[in-house]
N, C-alpha and C positions, 0 to 999 in steps of 0.2 A: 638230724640223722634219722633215717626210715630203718627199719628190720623187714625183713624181708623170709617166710616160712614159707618152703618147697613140700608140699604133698605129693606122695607117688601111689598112684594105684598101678598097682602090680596088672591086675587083669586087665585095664582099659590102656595101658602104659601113658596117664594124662599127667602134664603137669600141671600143678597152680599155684599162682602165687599170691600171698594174700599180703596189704600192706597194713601196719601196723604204725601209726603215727604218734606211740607214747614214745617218750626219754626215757633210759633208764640208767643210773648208776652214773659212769664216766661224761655219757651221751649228752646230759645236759651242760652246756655250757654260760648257763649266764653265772654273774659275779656273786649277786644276792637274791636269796629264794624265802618265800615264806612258807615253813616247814609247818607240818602235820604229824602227830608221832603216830606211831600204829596202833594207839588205844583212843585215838579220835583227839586228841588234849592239840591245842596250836602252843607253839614251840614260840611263835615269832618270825621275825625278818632278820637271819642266819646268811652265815657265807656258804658258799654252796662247798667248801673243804672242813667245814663246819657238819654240816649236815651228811657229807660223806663220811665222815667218822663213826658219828650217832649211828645210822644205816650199819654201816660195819661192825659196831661193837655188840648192835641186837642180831646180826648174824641175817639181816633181810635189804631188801633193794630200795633204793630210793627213785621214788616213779615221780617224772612230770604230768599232775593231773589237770590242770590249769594254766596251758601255757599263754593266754592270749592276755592272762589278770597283770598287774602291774604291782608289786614283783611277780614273777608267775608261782604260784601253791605248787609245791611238791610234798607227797607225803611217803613217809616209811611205811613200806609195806612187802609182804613176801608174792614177788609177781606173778611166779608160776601156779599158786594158790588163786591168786585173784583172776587170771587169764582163766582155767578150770571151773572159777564161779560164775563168769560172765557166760563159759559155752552152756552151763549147765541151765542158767539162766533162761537162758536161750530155746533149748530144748522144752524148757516146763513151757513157755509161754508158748510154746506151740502146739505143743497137747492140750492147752485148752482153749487153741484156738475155735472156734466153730465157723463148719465150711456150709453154707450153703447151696445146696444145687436150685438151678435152674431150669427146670425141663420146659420143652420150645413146642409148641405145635403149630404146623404152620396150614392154612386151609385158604381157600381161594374164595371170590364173590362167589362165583358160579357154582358151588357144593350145593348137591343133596341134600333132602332131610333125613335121609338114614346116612349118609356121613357124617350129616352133623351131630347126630344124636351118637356117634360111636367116638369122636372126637370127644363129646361133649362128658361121654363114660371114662374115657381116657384120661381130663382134665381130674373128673372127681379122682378116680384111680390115684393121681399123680396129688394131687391138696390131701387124699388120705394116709400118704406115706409121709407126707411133712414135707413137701419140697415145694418150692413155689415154680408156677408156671407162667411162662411167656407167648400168648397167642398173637400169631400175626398171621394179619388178615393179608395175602399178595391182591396186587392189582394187575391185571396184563392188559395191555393194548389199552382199547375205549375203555376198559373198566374204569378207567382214572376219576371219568365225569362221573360217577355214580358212588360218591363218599358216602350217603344216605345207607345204600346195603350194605357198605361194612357196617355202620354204626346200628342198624338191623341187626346184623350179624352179632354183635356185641351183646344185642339186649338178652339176643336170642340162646345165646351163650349164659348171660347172668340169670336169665328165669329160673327159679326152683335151688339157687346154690347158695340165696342170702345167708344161710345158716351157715355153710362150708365152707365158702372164705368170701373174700374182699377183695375189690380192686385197689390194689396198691399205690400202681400208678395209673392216672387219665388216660384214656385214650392219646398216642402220641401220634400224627401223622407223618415218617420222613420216608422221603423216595416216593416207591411205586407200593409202601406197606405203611398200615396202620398198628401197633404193639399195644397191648394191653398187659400188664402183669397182675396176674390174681395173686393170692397169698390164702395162706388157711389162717382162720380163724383165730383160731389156738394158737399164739407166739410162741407157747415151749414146744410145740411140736413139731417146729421148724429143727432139718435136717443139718 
């Protein structure tokens, strides 16, 4: 048996549905279950009118946690409690999650040296805030024969920034672009 939980947002008028694939209480039907009590203690290999009792007499639900085990593990537990620690869960692991930016610059064979040197300010710019950057080099038309001046372009790009960061990844050539990603230095000052 699935349960099935209707969200309404008032302001977007969306609904959603979200599926929920534990057992709970009546919902489980097989004959014997290997119970769990709610202080973590195994009970044994119980009838499941057995176990419905226990569940009822502590005044909490009995959840199929292990349906796939042979008897399947159910353990006594208060679900609404448990459902509230998994979202909570949920949320801390997100706040510490850490995002990464990417910032992209993309420049041509045919650039300037005063392009490239403002490009090249940009890049530091972007490695001093902690984010790591992705250069790619375009190729148009016959550029394509000439893989030499991007990888030109590349050294031209790492002179003077040994200290500032690193190239991440190789030089990668796909399409009509060649990618490089720098990184800073510094690991914790990644953003």
């Amino acid at each position: 048996m699935r349960f099935y939980f209707f969200l309404i947002y008032k302001k977007n008028f969306i609904w959603r549905c979200v599926k929920i694939n534990l057992f709970i209480n009546e919902a489980i039907r097989d004959k014997t279950i290997r119970l769990i009590d709610s202080d973590g203690t195994q009970l044994g290999i119980v009838s499941i009118r057995e176990a419905l009792d226990l569940a009822e007499e502590k005044k909490l639900d009995l959840v199929k946690i292990a349906p796939d085990a042979k008897p399947p593990v159910c353990k006594i537990m208060d679900y609404s409690k448990y459902k509230y620690e998994q979202v909570k869960k949920a949320k801390e692991a997100k706040k510490k999650q850490k995002i990464v930016d990417i910032k992209e610059i993309r420049i041509s064979v045919s650039i300037g040296e005063h392009d490239l040197e403002i490009k090249k300010k940009k890049l530091v710019e972007f490695i001093d805030s902690g984010h790591k950057v992705k250069l790619v080099i375009r190729f148009r038309g016959r550029e394509i024969k000439q893989k030499e001046t991007g990888e030109e372009l590349i050294n031209k790009f790492k002179n003077g920034l040994d200290d500032i960061c690193l190239i991440e990844k190789p030089p990668i050539f796909e399409n009509r672009n060649i990618i490089v990603v720098f990184s800073p230095v510094n690991k914790n000052k990644i953003k």
